[in-house]
Structures are given as structure tokens and as C-alpha cells.
VOMARVEX-975383 format. One record per atom (N, C-alpha, C, O): residue number from 1; x, y, z; atom name. Coordinates in nm, 4 decimals. Each point is the difference from the previous one (the first is absolute). Last residue first. Layout:
<rs>
<r NUM <X Y Z> CA>
...
</rs>
This chain:
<rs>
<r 83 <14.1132 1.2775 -1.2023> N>
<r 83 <-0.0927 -0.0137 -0.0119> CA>
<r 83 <-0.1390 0.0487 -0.1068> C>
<r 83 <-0.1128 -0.0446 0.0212> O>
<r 82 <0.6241 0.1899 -0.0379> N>
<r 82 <-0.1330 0.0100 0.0902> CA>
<r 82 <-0.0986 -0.1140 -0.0365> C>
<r 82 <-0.0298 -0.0118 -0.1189> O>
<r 81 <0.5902 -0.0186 0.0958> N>
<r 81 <-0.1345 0.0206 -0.0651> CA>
<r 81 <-0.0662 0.0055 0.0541> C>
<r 81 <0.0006 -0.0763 0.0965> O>
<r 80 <0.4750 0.1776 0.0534> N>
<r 80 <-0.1110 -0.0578 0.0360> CA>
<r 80 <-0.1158 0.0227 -0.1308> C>
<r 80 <-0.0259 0.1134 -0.0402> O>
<r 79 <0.6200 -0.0496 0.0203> N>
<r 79 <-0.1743 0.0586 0.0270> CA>
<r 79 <-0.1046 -0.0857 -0.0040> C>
<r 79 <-0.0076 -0.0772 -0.0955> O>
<r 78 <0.5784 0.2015 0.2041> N>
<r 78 <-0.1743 -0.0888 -0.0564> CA>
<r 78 <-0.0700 0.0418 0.0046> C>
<r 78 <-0.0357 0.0906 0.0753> O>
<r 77 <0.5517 0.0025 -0.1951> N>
<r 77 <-0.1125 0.0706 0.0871> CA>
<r 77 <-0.0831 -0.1009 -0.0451> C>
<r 77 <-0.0076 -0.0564 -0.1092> O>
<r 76 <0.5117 0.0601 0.1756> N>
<r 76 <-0.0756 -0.0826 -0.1003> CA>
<r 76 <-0.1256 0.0570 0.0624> C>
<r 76 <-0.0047 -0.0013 0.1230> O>
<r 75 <0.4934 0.2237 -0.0254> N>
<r 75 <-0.0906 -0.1041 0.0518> CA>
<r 75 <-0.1132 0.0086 -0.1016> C>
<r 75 <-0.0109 0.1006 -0.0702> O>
<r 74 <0.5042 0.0221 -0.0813> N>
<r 74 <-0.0923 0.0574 0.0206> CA>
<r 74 <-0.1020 -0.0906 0.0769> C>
<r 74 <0.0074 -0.1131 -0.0480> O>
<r 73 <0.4900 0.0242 0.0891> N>
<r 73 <-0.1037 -0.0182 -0.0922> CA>
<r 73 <-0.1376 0.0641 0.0255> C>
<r 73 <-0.0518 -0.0315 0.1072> O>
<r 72 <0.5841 0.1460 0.0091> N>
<r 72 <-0.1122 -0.0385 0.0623> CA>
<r 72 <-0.0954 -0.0092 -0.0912> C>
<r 72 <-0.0155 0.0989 -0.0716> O>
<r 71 <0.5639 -0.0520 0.1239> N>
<r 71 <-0.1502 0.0647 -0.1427> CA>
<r 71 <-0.1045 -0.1135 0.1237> C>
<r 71 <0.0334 -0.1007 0.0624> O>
<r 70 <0.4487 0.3736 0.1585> N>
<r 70 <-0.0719 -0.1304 -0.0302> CA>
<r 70 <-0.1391 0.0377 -0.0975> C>
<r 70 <-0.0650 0.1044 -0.0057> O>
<r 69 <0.5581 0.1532 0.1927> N>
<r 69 <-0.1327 0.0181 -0.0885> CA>
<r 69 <-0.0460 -0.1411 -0.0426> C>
<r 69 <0.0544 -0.0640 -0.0900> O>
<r 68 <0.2565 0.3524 0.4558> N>
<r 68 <-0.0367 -0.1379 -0.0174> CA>
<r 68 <-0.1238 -0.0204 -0.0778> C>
<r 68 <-0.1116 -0.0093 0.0511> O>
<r 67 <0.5531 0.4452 0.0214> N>
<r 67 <-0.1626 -0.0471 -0.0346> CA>
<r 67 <-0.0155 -0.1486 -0.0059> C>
<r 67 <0.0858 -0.0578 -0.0668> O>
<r 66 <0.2837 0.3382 0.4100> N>
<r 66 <0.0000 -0.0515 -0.1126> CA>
<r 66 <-0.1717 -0.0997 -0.0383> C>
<r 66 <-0.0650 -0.0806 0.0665> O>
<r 65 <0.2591 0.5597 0.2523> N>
<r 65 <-0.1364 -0.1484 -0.0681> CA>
<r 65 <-0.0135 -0.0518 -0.1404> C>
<r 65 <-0.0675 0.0307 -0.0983> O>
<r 64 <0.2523 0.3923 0.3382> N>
<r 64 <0.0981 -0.1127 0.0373> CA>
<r 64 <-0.0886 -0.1404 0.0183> C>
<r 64 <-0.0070 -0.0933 0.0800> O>
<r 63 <-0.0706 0.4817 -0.4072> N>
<r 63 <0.0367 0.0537 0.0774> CA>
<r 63 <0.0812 -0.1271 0.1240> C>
<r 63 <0.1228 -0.0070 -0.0060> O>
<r 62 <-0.2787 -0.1850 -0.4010> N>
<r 62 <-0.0702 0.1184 -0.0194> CA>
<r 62 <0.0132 0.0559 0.1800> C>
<r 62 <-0.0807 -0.0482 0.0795> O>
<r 61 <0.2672 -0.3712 -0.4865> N>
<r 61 <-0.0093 0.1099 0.1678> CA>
<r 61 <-0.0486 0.1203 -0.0256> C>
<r 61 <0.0196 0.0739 -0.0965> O>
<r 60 <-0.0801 -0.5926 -0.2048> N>
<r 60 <-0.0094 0.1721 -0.0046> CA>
<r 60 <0.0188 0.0403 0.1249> C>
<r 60 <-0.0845 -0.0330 0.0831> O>
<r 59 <-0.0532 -0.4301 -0.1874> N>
<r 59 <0.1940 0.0019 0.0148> CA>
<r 59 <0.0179 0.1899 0.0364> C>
<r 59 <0.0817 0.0500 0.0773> O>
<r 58 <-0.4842 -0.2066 -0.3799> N>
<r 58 <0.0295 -0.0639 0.1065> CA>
<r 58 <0.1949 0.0402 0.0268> C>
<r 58 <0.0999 0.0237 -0.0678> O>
<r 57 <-0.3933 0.2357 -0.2654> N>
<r 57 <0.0269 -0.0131 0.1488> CA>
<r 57 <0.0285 -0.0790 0.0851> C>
<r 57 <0.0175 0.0404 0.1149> O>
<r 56 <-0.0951 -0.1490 -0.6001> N>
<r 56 <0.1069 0.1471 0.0291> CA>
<r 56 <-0.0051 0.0610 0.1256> C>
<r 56 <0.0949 0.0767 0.0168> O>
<r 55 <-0.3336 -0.4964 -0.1401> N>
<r 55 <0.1307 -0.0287 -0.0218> CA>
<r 55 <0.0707 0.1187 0.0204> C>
<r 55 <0.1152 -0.0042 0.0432> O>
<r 54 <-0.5746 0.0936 0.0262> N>
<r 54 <0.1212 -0.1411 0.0943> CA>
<r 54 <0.0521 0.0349 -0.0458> C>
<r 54 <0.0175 0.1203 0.0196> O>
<r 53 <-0.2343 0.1423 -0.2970> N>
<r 53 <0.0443 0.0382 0.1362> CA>
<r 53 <0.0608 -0.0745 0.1054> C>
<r 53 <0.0857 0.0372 0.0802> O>
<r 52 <-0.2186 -0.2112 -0.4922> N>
<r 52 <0.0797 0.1080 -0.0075> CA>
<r 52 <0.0449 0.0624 0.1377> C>
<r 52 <0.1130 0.0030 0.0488> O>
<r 51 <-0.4569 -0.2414 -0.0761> N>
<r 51 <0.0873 -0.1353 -0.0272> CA>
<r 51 <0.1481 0.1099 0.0218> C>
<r 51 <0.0899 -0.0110 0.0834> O>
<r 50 <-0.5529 0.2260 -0.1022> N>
<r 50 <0.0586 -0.0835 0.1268> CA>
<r 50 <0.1347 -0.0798 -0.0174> C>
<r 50 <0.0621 -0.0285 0.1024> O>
<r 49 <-0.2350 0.2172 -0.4786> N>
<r 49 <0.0240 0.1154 0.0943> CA>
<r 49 <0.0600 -0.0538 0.1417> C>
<r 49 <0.1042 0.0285 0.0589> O>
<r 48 <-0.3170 -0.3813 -0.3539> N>
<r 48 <0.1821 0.0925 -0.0851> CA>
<r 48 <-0.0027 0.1003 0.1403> C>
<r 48 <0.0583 -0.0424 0.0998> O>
<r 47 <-0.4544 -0.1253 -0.0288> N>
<r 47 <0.0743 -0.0870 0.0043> CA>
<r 47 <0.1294 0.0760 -0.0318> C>
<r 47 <0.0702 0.0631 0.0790> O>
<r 46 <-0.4360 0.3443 -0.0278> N>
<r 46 <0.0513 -0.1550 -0.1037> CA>
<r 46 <0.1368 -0.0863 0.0757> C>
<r 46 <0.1006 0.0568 0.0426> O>
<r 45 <-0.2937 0.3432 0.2108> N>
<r 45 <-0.0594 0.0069 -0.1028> CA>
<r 45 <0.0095 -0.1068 -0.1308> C>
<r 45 <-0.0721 0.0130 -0.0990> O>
<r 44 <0.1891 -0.0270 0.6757> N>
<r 44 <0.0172 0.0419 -0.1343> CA>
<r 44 <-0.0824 -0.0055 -0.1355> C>
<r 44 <-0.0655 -0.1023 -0.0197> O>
<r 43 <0.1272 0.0813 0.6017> N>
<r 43 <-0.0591 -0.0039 -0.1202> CA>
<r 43 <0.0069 0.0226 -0.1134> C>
<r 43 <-0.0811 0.0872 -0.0310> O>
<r 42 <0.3202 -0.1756 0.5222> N>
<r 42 <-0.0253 0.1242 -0.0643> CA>
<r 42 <-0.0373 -0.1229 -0.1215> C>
<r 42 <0.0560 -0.1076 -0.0212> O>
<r 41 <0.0323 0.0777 0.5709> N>
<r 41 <-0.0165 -0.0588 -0.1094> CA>
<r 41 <-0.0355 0.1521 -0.0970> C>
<r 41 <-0.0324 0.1126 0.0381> O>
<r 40 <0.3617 -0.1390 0.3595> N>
<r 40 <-0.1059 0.0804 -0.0552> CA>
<r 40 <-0.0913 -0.1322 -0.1268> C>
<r 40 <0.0778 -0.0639 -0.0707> O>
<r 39 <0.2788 0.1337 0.5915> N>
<r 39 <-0.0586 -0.0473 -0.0925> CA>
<r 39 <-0.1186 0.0287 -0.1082> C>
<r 39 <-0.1119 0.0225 0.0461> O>
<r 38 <0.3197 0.1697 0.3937> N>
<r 38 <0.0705 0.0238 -0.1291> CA>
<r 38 <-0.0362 -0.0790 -0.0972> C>
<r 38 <0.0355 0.0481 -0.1076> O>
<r 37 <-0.3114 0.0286 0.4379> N>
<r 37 <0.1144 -0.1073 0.0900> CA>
<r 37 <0.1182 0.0368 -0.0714> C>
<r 37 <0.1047 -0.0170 0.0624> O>
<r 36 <-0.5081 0.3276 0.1415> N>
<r 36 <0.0980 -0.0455 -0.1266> CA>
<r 36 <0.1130 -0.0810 0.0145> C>
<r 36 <0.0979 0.0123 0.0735> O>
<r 35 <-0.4776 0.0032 0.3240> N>
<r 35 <0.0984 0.1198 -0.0710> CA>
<r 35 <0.0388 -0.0406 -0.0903> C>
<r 35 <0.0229 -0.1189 0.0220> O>
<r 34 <-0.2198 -0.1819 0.2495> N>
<r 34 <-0.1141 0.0965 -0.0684> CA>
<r 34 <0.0546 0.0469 -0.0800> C>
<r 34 <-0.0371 -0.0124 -0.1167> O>
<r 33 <0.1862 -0.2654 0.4494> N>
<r 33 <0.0195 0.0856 0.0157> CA>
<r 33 <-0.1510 0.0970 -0.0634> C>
<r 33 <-0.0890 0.0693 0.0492> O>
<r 32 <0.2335 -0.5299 -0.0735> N>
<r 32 <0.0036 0.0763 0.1316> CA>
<r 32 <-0.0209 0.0793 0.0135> C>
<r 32 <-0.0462 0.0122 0.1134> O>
<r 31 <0.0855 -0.1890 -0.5319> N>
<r 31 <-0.1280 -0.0864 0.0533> CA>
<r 31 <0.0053 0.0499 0.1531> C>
<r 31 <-0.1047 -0.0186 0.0621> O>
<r 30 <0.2388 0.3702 -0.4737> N>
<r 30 <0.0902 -0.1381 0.1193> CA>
<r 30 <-0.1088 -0.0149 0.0475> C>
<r 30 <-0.0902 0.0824 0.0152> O>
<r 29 <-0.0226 0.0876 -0.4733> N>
<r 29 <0.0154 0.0444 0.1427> CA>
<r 29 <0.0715 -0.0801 0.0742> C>
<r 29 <0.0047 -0.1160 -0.0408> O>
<r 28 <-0.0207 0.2773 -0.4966> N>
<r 28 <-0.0140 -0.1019 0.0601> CA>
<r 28 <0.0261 0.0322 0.1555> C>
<r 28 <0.0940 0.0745 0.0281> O>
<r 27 <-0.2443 0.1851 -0.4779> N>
<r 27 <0.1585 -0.0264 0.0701> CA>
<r 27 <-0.1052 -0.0448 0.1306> C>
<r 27 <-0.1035 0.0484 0.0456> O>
<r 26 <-0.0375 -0.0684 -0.5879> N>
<r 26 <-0.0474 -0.0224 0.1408> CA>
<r 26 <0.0915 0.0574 0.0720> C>
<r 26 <0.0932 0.0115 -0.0796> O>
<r 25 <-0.1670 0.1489 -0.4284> N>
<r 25 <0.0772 -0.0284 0.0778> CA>
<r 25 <-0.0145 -0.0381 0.1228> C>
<r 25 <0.0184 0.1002 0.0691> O>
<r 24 <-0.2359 -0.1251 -0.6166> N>
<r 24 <-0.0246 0.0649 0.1716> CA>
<r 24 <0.1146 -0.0580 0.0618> C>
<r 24 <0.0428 -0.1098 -0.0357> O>
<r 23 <-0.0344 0.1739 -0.4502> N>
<r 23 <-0.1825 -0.0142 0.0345> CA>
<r 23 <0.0201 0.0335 0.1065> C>
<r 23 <-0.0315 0.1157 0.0277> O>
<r 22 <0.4754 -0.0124 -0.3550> N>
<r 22 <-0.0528 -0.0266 0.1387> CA>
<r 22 <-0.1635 0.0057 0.0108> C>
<r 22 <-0.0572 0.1053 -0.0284> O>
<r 21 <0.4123 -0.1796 -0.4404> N>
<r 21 <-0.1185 0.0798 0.0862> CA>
<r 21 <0.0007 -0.0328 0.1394> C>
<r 21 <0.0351 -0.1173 0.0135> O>
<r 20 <0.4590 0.1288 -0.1458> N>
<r 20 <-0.1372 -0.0536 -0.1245> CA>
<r 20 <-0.1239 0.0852 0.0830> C>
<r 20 <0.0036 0.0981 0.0743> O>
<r 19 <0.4731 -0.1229 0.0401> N>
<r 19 <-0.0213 -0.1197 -0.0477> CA>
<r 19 <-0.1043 0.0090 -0.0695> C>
<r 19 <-0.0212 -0.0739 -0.0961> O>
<r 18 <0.1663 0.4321 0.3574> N>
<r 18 <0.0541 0.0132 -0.1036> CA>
<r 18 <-0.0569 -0.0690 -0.0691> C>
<r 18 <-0.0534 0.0516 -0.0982> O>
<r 17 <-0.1571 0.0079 0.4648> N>
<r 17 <-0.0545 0.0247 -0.1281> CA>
<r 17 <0.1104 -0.0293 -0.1120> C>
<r 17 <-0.0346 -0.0223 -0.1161> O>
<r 16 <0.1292 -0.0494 0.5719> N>
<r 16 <-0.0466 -0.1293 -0.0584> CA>
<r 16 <-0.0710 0.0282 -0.1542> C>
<r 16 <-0.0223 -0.0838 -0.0873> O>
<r 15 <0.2060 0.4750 0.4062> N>
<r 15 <0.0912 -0.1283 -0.0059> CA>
<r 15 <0.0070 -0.1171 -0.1185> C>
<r 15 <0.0913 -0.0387 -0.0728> O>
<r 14 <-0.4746 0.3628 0.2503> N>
<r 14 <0.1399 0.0607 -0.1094> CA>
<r 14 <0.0704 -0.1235 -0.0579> C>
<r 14 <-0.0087 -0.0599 -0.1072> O>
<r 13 <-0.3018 -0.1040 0.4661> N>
<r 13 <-0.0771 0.0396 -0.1384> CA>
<r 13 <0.1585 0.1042 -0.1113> C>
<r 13 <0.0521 -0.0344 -0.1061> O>
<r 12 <0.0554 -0.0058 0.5670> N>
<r 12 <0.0367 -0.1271 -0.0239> CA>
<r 12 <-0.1312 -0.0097 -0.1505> C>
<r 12 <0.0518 -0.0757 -0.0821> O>
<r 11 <-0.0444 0.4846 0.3092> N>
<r 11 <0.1590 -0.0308 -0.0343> CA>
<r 11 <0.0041 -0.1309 -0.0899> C>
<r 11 <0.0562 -0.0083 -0.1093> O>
<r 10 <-0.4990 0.1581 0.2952> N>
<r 10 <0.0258 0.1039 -0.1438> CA>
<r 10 <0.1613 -0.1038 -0.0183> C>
<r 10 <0.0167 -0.0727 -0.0980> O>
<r 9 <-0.1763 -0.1363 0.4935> N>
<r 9 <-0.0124 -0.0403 -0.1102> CA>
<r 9 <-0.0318 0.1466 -0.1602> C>
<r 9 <-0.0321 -0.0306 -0.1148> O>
<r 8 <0.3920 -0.0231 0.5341> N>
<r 8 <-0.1787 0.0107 0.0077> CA>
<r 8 <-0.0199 -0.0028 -0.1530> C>
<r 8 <0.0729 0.0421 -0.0898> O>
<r 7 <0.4342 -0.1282 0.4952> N>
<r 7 <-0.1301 0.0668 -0.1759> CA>
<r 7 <-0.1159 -0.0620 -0.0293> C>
<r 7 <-0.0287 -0.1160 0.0294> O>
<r 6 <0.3356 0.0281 0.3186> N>
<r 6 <0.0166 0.1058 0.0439> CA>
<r 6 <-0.1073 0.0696 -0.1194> C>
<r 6 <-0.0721 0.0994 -0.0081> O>
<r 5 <0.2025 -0.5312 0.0919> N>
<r 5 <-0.0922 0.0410 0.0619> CA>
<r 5 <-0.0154 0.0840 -0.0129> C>
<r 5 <-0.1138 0.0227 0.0410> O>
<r 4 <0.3759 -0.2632 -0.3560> N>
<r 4 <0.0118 0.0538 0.0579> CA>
<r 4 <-0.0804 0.0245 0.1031> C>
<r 4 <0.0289 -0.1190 0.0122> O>
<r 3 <-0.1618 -0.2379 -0.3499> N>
<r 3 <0.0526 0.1256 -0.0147> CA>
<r 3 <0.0345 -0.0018 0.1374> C>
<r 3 <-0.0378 -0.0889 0.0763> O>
<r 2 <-0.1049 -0.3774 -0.3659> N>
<r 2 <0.0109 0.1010 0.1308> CA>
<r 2 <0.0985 0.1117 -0.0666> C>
<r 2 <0.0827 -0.0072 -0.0909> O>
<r 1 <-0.4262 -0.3499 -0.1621> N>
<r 1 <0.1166 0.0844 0.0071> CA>
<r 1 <0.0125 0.0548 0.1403> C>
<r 1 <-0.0994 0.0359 0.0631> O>
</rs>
């Protein structure tokens, strides 16, 4: 998702609770900069919750930022067996 720059993540956690649970919200840095790029990944508490929230934010303005809500697949964790 991208937000605004201007909001920090209490704003952009409100926002996204409507949809369901929130686990964690990243907001994402410009690869130049450091600073908030406006991009956020955000976490949700069930598939449905996530699914919900695409379809009902994408397209969403939120001050003069229209929302680009892409679902990103959770990454696949490994794990090493010990020896």
C-alpha cells in the first residue's frame, strides 16, 4: 500500500483496523533516502481480513493519494535442521 508521507504508522494501523486484525505494520524507506517512501506493507490477522482490505482500499484517496493496494504473499520461512 502507499500512504501519504505525511502519516505514521498509529494513522495508517486506524485506517487498516477497520478491515480486521492488524499483526504488524512495516512503513517502508526510499532506497535513497532512508525517509518514508509512503509505502507500507501491513499484516493482517486472516487471509479474509487481508482480502477485505484490498478490495476496499485499492482505488481509496486519502488526502491527495490515491491508494495502490497490492496482496503480497507472505515469505516462506526455512528452517535448517540441526545436525
Amino acid at each position: 500500500m502507499n500512504f501519504p508521507l505525511g502519516h505514521q504508522e498509529p494513522q495508517i494501523r486506524k485506517i487498516c483496523e477497520v478491515f480486521g486484525k492488524v499483526i504488524n505494520i512495516e512503513l517502508l524507506p526510499d532506497s535513497n533516502t532512508g525517509y518514508f517512501s509512503g509505502n507500507v506493507n501491513v499484516d493482517f490477522g486472516s487471509e479474509i481480513d487481508a482480502k477485505r482490505a484490498q478490495s476496499s482500499m485499492m482505488g481509496f484517496k486519502i488526502e491527495d493519494c490515491v491508494l495502490d493496494v497490492k496482496r503480497v504473499a507472505p515469505s516462506e520461512v526455512q528452517t535448517n535442521a540441526a545436525d
